[in-house]
C-alpha positions as a Markdown table, in Angstrom:
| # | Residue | x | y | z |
|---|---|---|---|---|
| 1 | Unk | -11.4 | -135.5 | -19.6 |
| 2 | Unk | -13.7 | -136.6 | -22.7 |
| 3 | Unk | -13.5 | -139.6 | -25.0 |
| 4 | Unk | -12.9 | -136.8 | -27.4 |
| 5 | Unk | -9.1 | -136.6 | -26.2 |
| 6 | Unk | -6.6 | -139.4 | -27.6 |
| 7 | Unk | -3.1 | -139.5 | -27.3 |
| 8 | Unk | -1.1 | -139.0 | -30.9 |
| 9 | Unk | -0.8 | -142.2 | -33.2 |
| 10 | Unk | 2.2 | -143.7 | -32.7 |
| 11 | Unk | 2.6 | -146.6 | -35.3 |
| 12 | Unk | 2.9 | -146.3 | -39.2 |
| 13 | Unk | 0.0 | -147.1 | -41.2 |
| 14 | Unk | 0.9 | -149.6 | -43.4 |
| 15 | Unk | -2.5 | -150.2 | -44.9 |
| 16 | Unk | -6.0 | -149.6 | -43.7 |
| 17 | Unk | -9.0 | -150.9 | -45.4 |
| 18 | Unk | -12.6 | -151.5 | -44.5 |
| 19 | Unk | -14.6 | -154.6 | -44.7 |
| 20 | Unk | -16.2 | -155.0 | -47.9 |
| 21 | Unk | -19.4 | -157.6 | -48.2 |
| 22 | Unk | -18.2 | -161.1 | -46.7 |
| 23 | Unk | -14.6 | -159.7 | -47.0 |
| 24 | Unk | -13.0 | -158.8 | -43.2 |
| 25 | Unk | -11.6 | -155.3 | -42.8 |
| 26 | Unk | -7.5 | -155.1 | -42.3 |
| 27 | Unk | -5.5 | -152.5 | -41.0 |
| 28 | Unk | -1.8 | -153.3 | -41.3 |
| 29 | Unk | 0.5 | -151.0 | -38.7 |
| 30 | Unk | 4.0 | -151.6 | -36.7 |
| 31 | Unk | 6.6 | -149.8 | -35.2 |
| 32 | Unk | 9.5 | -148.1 | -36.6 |
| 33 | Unk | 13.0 | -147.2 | -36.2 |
| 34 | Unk | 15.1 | -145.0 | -34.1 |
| 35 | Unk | 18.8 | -145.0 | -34.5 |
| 36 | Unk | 18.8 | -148.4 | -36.6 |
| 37 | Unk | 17.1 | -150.1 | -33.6 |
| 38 | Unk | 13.1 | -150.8 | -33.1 |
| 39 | Unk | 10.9 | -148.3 | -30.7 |
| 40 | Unk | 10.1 | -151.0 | -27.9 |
| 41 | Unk | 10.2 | -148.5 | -24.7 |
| 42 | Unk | 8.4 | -145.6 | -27.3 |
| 43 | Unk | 6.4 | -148.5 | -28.3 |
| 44 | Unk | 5.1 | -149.1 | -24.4 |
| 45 | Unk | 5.1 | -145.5 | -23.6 |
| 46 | Unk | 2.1 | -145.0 | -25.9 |
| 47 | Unk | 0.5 | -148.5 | -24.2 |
| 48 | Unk | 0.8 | -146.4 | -21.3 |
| 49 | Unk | -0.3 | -143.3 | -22.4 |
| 50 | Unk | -4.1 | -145.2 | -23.0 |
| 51 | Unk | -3.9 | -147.0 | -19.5 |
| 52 | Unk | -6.4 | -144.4 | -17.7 |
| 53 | Unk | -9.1 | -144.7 | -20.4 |
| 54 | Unk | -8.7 | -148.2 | -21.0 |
| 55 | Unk | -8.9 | -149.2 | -17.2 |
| 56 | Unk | -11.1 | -146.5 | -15.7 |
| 57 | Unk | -14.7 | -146.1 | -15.5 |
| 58 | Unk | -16.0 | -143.9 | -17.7 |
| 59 | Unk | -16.8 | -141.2 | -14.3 |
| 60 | Unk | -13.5 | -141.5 | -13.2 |
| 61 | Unk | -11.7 | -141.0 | -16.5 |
| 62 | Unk | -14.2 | -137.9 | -17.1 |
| 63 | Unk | -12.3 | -136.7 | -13.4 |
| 64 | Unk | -9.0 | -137.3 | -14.8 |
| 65 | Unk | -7.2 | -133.6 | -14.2 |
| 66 | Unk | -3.8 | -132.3 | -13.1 |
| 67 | Unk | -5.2 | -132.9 | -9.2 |
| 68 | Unk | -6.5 | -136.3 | -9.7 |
| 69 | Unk | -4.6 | -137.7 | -12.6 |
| 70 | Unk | -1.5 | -139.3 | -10.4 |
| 71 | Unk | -4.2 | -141.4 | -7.6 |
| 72 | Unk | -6.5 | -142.3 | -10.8 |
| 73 | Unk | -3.5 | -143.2 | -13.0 |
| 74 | Unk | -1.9 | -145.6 | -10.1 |
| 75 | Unk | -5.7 | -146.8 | -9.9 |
| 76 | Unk | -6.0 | -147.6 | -13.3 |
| 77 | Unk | -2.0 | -149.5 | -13.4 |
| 78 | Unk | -3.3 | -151.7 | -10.3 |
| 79 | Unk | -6.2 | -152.7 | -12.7 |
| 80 | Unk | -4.3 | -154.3 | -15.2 |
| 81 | Unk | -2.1 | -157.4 | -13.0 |
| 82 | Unk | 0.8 | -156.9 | -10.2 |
| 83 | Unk | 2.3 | -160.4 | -10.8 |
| 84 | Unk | 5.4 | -160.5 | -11.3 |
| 85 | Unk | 4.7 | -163.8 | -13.6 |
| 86 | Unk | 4.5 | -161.1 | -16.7 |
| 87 | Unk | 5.1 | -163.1 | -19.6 |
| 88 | Unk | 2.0 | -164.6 | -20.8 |
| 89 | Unk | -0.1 | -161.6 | -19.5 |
| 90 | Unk | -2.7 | -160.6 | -22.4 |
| 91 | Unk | -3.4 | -157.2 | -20.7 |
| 92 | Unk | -1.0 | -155.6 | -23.2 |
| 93 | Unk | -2.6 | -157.1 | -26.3 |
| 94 | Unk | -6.5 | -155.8 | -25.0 |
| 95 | Unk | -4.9 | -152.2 | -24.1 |
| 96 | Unk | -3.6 | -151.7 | -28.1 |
| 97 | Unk | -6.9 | -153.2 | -29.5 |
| 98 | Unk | -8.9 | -150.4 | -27.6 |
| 99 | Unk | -6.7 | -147.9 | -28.8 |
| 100 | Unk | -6.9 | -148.7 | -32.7 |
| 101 | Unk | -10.5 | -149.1 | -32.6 |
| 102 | Unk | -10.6 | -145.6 | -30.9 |
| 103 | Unk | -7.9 | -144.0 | -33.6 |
| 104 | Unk | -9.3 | -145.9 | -36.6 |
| 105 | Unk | -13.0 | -145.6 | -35.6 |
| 106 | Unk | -13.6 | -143.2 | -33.4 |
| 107 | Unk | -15.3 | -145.7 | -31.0 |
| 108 | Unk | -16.7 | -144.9 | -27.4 |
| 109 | Unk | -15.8 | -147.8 | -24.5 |
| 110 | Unk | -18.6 | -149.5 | -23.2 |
| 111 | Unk | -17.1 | -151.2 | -20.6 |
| 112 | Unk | -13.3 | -153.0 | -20.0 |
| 113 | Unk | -12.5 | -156.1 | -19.2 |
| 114 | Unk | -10.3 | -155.3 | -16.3 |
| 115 | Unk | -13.9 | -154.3 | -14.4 |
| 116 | Unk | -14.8 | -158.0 | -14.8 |
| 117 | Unk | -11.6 | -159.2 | -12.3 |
| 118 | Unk | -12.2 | -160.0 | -8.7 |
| 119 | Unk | -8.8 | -159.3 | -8.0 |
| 120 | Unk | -5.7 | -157.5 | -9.9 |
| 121 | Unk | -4.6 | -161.1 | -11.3 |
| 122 | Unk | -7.4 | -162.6 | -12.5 |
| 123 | Unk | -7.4 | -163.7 | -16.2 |
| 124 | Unk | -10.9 | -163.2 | -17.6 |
| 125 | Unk | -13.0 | -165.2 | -20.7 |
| 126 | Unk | -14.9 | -162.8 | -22.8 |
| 127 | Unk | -14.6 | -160.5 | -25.3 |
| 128 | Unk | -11.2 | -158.0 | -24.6 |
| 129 | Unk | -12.9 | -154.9 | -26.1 |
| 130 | Unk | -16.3 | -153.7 | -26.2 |
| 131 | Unk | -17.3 | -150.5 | -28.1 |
| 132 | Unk | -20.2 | -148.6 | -29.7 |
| 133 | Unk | -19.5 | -146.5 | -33.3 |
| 134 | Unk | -22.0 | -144.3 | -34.7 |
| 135 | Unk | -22.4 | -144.9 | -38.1 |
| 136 | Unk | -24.7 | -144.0 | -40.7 |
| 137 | Unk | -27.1 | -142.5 | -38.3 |
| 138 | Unk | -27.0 | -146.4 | -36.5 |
| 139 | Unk | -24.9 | -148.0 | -34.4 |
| 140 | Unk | -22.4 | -151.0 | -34.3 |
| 141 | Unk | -21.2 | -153.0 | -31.3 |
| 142 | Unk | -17.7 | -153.7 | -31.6 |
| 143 | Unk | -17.2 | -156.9 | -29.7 |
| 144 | Unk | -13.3 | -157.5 | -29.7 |
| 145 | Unk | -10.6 | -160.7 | -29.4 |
| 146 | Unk | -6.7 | -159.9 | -28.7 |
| 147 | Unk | -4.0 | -162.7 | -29.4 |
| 148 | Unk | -0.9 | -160.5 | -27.9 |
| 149 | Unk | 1.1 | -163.5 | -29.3 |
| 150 | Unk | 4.6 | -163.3 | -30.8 |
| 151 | Unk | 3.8 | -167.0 | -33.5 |
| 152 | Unk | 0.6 | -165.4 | -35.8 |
| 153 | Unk | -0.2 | -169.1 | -36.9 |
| 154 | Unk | -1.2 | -169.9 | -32.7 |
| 155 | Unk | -2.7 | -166.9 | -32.7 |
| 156 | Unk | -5.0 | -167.6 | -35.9 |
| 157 | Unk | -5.9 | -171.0 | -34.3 |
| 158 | Unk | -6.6 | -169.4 | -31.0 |
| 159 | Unk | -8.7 | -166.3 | -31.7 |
| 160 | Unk | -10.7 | -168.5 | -35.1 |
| 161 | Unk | -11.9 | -170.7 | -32.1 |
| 162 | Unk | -13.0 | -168.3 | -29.5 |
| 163 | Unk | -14.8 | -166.6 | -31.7 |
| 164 | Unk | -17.1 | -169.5 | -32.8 |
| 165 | Unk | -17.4 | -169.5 | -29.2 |
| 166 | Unk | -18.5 | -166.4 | -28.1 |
| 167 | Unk | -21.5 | -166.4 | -31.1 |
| 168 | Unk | -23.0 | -169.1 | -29.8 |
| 169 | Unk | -26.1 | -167.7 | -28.3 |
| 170 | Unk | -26.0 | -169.0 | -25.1 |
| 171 | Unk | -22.0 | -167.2 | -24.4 |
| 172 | Unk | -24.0 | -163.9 | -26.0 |
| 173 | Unk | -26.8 | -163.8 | -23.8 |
| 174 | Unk | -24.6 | -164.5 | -20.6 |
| 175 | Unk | -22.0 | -161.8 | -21.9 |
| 176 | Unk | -24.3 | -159.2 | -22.5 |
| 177 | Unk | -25.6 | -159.3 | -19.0 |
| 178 | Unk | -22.1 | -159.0 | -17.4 |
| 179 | Unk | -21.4 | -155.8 | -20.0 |
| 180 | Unk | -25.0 | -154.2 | -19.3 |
| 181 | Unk | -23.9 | -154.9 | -15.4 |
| 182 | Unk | -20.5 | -153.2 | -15.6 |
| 183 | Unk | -21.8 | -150.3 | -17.6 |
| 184 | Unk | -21.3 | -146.5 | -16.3 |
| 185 | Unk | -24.4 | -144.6 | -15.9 |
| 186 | Unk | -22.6 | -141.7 | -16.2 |
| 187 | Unk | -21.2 | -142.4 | -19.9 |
| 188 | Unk | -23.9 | -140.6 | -22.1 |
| 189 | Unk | -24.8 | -143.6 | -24.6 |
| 190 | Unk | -25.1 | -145.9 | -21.8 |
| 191 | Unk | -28.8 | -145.9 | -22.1 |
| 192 | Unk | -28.6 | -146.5 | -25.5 |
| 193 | Unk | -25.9 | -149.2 | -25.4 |
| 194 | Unk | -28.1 | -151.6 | -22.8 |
| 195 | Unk | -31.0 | -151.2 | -25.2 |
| 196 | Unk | -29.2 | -152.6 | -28.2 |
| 197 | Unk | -27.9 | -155.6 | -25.8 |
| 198 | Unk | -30.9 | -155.9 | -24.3 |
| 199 | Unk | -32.9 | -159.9 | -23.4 |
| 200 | Unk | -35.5 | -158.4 | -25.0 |
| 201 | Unk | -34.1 | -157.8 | -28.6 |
| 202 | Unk | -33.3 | -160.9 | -30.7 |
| 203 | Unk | -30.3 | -162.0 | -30.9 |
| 204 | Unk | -30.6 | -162.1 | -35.0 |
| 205 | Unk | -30.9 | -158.5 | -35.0 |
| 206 | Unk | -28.3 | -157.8 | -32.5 |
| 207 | Unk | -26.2 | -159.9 | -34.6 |
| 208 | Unk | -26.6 | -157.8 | -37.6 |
| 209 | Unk | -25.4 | -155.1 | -35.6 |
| 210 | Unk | -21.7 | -157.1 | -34.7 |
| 211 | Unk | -18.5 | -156.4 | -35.5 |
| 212 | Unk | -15.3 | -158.3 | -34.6 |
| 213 | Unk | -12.5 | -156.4 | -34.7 |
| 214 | Unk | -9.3 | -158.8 | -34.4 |
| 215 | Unk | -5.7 | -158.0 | -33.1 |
| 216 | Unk | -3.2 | -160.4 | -33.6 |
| 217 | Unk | 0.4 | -159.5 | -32.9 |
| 218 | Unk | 3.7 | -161.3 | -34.0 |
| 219 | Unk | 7.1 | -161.3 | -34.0 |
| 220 | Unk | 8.9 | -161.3 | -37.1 |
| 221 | Unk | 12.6 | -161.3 | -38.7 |
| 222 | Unk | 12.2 | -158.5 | -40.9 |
| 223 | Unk | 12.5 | -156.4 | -38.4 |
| 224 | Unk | 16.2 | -157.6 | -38.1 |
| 225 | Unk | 16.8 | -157.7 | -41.7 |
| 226 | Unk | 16.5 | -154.1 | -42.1 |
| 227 | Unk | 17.0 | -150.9 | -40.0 |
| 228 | Unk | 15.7 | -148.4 | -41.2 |
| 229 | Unk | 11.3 | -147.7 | -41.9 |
| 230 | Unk | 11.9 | -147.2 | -45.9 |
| 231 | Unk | 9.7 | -148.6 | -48.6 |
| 232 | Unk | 11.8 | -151.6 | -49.0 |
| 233 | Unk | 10.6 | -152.2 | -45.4 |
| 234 | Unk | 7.1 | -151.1 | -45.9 |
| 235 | Unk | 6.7 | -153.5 | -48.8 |
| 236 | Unk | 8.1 | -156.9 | -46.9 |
| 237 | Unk | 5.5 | -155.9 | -43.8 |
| 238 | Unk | 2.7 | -155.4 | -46.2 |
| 239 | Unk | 3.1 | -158.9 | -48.2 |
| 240 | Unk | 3.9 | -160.3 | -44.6 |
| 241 | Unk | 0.6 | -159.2 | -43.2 |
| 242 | Unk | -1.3 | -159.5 | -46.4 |
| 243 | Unk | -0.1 | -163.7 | -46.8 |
| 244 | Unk | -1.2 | -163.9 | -42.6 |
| 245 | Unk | -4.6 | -161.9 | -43.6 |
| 246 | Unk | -5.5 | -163.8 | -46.6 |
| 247 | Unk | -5.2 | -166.9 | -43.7 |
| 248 | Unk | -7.3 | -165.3 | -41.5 |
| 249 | Unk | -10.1 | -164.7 | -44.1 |
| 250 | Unk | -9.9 | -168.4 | -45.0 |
| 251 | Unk | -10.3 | -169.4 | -41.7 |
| 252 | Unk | -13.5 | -166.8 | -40.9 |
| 253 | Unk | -15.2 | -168.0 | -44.1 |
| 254 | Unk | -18.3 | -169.6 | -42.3 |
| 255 | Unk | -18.5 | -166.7 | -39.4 |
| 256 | Unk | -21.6 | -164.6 | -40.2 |
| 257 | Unk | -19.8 | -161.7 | -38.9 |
| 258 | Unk | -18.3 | -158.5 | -39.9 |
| 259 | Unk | -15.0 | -159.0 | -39.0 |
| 260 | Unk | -12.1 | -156.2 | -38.5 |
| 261 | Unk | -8.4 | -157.7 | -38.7 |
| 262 | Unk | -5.6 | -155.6 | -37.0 |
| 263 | Unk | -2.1 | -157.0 | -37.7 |
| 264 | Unk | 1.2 | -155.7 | -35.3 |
| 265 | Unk | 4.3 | -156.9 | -36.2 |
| 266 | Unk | 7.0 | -157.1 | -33.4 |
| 267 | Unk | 10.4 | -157.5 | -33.5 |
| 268 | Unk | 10.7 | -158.9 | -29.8 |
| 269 | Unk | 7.2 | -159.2 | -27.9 |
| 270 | Unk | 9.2 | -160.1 | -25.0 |
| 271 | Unk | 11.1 | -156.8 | -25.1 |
| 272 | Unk | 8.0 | -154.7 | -25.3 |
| 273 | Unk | 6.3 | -156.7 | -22.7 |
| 274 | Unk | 10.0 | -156.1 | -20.3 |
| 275 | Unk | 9.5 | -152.5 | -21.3 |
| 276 | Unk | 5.3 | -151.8 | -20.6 |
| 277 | Unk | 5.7 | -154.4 | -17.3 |
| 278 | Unk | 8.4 | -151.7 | -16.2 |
| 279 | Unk | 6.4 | -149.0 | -16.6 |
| 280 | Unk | 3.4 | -149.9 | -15.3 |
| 281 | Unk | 4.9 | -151.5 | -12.1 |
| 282 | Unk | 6.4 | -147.7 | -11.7 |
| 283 | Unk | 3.0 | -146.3 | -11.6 |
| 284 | Unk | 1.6 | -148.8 | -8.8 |
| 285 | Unk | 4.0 | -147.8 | -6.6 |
């Protein structure tokens, strides 16, 4: 399998606009309805559906076929966590921000997180996506922070904070050589991706080459307070997310940084974590 093969899209685009000057990209999607109740196990069906990309190398993923897909898939579920202590796992969050950077931007993976663990349960500090996107004849690198939270105002406070953190030039430097030593070969920009994070390029320049994309999930009662995915549901999300983005953008005001904001709302994080935890502890066995 290629990177040119993504499952379908599976949440509603509420809005989707790019970063304009020293104003952060948004994209605003969520769930819908089925029978007057919200999509939790079709929701973590489509988690799962990116599991082997997200959590493979890229040589393995690229031997992903109807012989080797059930050993690599139960590979790539045994990469994520087998604790049964599932509730404040992040692995969730990091799996949906890679695939709406793929679907929205048509991103390549550098490298996963997961590759960074020493053992299945580790919890890892760094960035929980790194990508390359071709544009304008250039190239970005797409350095990522998930808050798989279910309160957006912890989440704000959380992911505002770490990423101060991670620009400092020292976390940078020390970053880039874990990335440039996890990196496949085999993936064709690979050569290309360790020159643009290489010691020997400035960090100014590689900075100008930075983007943040954000994901910030959180629960909220207007799921509850409707049942049905109409307009009058479309427009409560969309002032919802616009009053938590316009927070977000005040808080990112002195970060030098492109910035891309993805906002989920949830009607139960708990229930979609139950759901993707169930699923994935069926492919491990």
């Amino acid at each position: 399998m290629s990177y040119e093969n993504k499952p379908d899209r599976f949440l509603k685009v509420i809005i989707h606009e790019l970063a304009n000057k020293n104003v952060p990209g948004k994209t605003f999607s969520c769930s819908d309805y089925e029978s007057g109740k919200w999509r939790a196990n079709d929701f973590a069906e489509y988690l799962i559906e990116w599991l082997p990309e997200f959590a493979l190398k890229f040589s393995e993923y690229a031997d992903f076929n109807g012989v080797t897909g059930r050993r690599l898939l139960k590979k790539a579920a045994n990469h994520i966590y087998t604790t049964i202590k599932k509730e404040n796992r992040g692995e969730f969050g990091e799996i949906l921000l890679h695939a709406l950077i793929r679907e929205y931007f048509d991103s390549k993976p550098a490298v996963s997180k997961v590759f960074y663990k020493t053992s299945s349960n580790d919890t890892i500090k760094g960035f929980d996506a790194v990508h390359l996107i071709e544009k304008d004849n250039d190239y970005e690198i797409w350095l990522g922070e998930a808050k798989f939270y279910s309160d957006y105002k912890d989440a704000i406070r959380d992911v505002v904070a770490e990423i101060k953190l991670h620009l400092e030039n020292g976390f940078l430097r020390q970053e880039f050589m874990f990335i440039e030593g996890k990196i496949d070969d085999s993936w064709e920009s690979s050569s290309k991706f360790k020159d643009l994070i290489s010691g020997r390029v400035s960090l100014d320049e590689i900075k100008k080459r930075i983007c943040i994309p954000i994901l910030i999930t959180y629960n909220t009662n207007i799921y509850k307070n409707n049942n049905v995915f109409n307009a009058k549901f479309q427009t409560e999300i969309s002032k919802e997310c616009n009053d938590i983005f316009e927070l977000i953008a005040e808080k990112c005001q002195d970060i030098q940084i492109k910035l891309h904001v993805f906002l989920v709302p949830l009607a139960d994080k708990q229930e979609l974590i139950s759901c993707a935890d169930k699923k994935l502890k069926g492919l491990q066995e």
